[in-house]
C-alpha positions as CSV (number, residue, x, y, z in Angstrom):
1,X,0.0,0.0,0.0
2,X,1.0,3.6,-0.7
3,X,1.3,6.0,1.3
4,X,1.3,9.5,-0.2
5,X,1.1,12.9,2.0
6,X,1.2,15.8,-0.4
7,X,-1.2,17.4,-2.5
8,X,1.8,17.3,-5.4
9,X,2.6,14.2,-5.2
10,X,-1.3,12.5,-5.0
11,X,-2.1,14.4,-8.6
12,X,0.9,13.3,-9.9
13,X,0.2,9.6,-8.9
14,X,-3.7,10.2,-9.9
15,X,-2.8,11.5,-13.3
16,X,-0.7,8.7,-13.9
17,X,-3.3,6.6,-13.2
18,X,-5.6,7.7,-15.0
19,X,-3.1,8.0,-18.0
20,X,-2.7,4.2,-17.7
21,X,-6.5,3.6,-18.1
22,X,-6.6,2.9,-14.4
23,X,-10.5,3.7,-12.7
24,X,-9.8,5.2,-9.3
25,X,-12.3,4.6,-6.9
26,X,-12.2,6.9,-3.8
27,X,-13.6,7.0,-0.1
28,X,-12.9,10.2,1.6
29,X,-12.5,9.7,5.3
30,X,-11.6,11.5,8.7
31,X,-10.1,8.6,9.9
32,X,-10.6,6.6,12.7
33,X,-11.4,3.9,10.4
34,X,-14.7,1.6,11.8
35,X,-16.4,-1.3,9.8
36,X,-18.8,1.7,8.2
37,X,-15.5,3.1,6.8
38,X,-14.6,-0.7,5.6
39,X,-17.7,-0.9,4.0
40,X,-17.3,1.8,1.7
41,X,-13.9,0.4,0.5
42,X,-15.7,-3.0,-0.5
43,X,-17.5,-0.8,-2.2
44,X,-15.0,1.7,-4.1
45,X,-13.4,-1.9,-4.9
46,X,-16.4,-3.5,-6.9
47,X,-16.4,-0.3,-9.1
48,X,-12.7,0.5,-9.7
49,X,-8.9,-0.9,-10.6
50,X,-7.3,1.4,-7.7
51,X,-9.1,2.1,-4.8
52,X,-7.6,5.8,-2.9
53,X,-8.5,6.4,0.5
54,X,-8.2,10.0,2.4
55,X,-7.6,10.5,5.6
56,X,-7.8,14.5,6.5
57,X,-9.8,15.9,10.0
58,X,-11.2,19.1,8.0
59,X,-11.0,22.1,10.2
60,X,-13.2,23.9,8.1
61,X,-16.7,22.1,8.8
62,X,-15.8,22.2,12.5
63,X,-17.5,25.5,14.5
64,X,-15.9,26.9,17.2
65,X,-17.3,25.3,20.1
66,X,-17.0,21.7,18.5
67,X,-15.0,18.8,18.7
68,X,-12.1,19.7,16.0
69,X,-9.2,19.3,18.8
70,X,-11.0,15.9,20.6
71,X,-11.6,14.0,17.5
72,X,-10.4,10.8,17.4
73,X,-7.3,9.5,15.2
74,X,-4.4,6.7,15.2
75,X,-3.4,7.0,12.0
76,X,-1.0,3.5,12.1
77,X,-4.5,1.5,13.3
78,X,-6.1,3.4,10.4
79,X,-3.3,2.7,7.8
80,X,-3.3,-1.5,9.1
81,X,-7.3,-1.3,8.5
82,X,-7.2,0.0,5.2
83,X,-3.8,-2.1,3.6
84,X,-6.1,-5.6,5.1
85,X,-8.8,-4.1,3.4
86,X,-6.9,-4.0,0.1
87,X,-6.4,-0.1,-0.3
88,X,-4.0,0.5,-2.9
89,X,-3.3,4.5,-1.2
90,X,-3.4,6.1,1.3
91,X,-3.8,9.8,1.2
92,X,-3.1,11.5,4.6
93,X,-2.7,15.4,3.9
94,X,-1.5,17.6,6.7
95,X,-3.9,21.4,6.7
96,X,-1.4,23.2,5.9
97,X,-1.1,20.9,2.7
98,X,-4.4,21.3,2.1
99,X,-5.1,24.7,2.9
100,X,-1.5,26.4,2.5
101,X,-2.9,30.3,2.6
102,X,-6.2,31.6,3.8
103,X,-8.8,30.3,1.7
104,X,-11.0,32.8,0.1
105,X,-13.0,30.6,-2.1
106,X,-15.7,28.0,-0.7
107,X,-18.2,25.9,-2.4
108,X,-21.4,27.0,-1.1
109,X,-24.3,24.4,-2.1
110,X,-27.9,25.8,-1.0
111,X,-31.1,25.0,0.0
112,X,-30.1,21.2,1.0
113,X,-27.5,22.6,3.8
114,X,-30.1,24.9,5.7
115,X,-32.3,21.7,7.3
116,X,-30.9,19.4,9.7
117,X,-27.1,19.5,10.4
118,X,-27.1,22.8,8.4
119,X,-29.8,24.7,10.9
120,X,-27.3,24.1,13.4
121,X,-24.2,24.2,12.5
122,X,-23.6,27.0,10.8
123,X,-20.5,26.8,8.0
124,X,-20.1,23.0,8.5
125,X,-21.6,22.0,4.9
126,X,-19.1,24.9,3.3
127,X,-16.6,23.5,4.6
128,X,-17.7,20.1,3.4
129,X,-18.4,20.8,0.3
130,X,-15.3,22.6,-0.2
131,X,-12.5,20.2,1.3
132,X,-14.7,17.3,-1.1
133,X,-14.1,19.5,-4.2
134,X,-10.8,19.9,-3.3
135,X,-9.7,16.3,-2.8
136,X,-11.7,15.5,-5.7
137,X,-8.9,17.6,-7.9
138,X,-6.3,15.9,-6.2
139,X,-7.4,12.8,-5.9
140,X,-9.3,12.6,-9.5
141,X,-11.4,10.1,-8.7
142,X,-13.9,8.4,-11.4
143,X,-16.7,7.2,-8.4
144,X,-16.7,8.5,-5.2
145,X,-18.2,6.3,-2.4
146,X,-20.3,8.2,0.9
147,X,-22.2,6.3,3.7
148,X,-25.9,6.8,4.1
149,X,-25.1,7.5,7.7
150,X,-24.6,10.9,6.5
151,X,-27.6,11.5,4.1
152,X,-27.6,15.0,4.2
153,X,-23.7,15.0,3.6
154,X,-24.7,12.9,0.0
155,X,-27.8,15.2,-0.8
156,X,-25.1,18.1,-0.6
157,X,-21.9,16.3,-2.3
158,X,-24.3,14.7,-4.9
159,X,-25.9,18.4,-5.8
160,X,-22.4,19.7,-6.3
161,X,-21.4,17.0,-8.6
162,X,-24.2,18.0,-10.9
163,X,-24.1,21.5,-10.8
164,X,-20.5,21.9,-11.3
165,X,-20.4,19.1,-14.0
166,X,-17.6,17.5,-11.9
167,X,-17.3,13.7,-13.7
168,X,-17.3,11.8,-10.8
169,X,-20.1,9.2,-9.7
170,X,-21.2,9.2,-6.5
171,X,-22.5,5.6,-4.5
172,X,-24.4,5.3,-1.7
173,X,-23.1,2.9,0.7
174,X,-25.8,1.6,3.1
175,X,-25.7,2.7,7.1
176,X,-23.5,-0.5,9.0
177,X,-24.6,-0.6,12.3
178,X,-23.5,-2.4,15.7
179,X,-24.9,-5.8,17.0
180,X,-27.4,-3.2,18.5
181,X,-28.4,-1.5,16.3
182,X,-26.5,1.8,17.0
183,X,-24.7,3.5,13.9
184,X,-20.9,3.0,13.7
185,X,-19.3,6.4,14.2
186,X,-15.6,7.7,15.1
187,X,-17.6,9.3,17.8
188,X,-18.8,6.3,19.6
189,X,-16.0,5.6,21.4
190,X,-16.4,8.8,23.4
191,X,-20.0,7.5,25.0
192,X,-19.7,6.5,28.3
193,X,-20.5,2.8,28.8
194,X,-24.1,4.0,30.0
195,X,-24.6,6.3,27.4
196,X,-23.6,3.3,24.6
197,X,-26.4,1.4,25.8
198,X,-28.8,4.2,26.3
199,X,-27.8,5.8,22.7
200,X,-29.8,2.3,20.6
201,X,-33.0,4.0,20.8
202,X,-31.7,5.9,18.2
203,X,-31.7,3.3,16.5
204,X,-35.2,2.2,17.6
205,X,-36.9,5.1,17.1
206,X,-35.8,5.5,13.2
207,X,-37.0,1.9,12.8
208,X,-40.6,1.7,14.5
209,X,-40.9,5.1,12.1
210,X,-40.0,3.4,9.5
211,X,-42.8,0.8,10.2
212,X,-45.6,3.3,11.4
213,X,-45.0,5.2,7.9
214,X,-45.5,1.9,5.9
215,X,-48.7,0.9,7.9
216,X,-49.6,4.1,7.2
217,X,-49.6,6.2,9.8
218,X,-49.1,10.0,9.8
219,X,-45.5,11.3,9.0
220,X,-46.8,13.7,12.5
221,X,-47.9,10.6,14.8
222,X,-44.3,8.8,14.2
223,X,-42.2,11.4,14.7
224,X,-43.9,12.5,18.1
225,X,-43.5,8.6,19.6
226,X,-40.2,9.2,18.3
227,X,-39.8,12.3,20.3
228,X,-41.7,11.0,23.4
229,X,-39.2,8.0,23.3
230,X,-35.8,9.7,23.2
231,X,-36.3,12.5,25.6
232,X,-37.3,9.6,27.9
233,X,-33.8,8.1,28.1
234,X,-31.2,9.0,30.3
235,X,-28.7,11.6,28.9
236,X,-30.4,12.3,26.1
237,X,-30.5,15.7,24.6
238,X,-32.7,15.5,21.5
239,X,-31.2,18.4,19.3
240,X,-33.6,17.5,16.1
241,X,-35.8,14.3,14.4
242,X,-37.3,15.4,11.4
243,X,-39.3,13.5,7.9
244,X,-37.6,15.1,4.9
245,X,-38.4,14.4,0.8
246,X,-35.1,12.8,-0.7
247,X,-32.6,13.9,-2.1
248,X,-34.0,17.4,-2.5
249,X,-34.6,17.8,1.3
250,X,-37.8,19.3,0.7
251,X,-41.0,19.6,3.8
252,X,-43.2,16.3,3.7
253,X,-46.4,16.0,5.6
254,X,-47.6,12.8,3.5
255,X,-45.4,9.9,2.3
256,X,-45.8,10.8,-1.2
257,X,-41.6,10.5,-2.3
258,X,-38.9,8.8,-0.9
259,X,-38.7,10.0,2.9
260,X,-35.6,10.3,4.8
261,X,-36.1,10.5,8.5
262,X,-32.9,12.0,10.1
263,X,-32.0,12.9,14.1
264,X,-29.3,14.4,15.6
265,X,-28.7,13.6,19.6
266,X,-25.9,14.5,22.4
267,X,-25.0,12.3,25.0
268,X,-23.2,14.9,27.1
269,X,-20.5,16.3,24.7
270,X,-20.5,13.5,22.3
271,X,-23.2,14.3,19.2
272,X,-24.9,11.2,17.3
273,X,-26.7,11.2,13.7
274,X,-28.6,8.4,12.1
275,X,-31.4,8.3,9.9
276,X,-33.2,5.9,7.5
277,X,-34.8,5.9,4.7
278,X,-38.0,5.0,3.8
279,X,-38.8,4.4,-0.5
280,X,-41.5,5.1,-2.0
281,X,-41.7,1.8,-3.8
282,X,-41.3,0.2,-0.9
């Protein structure tokens, strides 16, 4: 495996690559690999010749009073993960590689980054958007692989794609979750033991939703049991659960289009997303 740490030295390597008729599949990460983050390189893998994986804790989609300077990394753990996984490279960029001068251009995507993650967390989907652009011109990758985990992250890197015309193709890999159901996150190893058990009703709520909206209940009725059921756990700080059109991340009041259901909870310092999605067809 490869290990490559400058932004110089990754386009060189990626346009020699693609010189050689090589397809480069890519999974962008912040590290701290999990199983999720495994998943997406079986992925990249079934859809490429040379499979590039990032490893880069943006600064820019971090606000001030979040957990930039706490988040977890061991980038030898992450570097054994990814070479048993069959990684061909590793990109690991320092910031000042990738943002050697104060950065006066961003990639703004509307609309789609003002719900959910976006009402709160003001700048974080900029600074997505633009550290994805970036790495996507150094990396030159011809498909891009996200977890559904971070559905509103897709919606936004998927609208960029098209509106920019960048040629990359974007896949959706699906949320992998622990033998309890909770979501696999680099975060999850800052819960508490207490708040690791408490934090499955996540979980639970998304999937008696899920249920309720195919028996047809009211979008309304499911997501206040869902409500009524997470503020009544321990710890639990219920920051937002809400029934969203997809990918468009429109208002729904009747299951008329695909339907993501998305929630954002803190256990003490430590903030948890998950979300599922409920087809139409289904």
């Amino acid at each position: 495996m490869e290990r490559i740490s400058t932004v110089s030295a990754m386009q060189a390597r990626a346009e020699a690559l693609r010189l050689d008729g090589r397809r480069i599949g890519f999974i962008p990460t912040m590290g701290y690999l999990h199983e999720g983050h495994l998943s997406l390189i079986d992925e990249a893998k079934r859809d490429s010749d040379i499979t590039i994986l990032s490893i880069f804790v943006n600064p820019a989609q971090f606000g001030p009073n979040e957990d930039y300077n706490s988040y977890p990394g061991d980038i030898a753990r992450d570097e054994l993960l990814a070479e048993k996984r069959g990684v061909d490279i590793v990109f690991y960029p320092s910031v000042e590689e990738m943002y050697p001068h104060k950065q006066l251009t961003w990639v703004n995507v509307e609309t789609v980054t003002e719900v959910l993650c976006g009402a709160s967390r003001d700048g974080h989907f900029r600074g997505v958007s633009t550290v994805v652009a970036k790495l996507f011109n150094i990396v030159k990758p011809h498909v891009a692989v996200f977890g559904q985990k971070d559905a509103q992250q897709v919606a936004v890197i998927q609208k960029m794609v098209d509106d920019l015309n960048m040629n990359v193709i974007i896949r959706i890999a699906p949320i992998v979750r622990e033998p309890n159901g909770l979501a696999m996150s680099s975060r999850n190893i800052r819960l508490t033991p207490e708040d690791r058990k408490n934090a499955v009703i996540l979980s639970q709520v998304l999937f008696r939703a899920k249920d309720g909206i195919l028996k047809g209940e009211s979008i309304s009725s499911v997501l206040a049991a869902a409500t009524k059921d997470i503020q009544a756990v321990a710890h639990a700080d219920l920051e937002y659960i809400e029934a969203l059109s997809y990918p468009d991340l429109g208002p729904m009041t009747d299951f008329n289009n695909d339907l993501l259901i998305a929630l954002a909870v803190r256990f003490g310092n430590v903030r948890l997303i998950d979300n599922i999605l409920i087809k139409k067809s289904s």
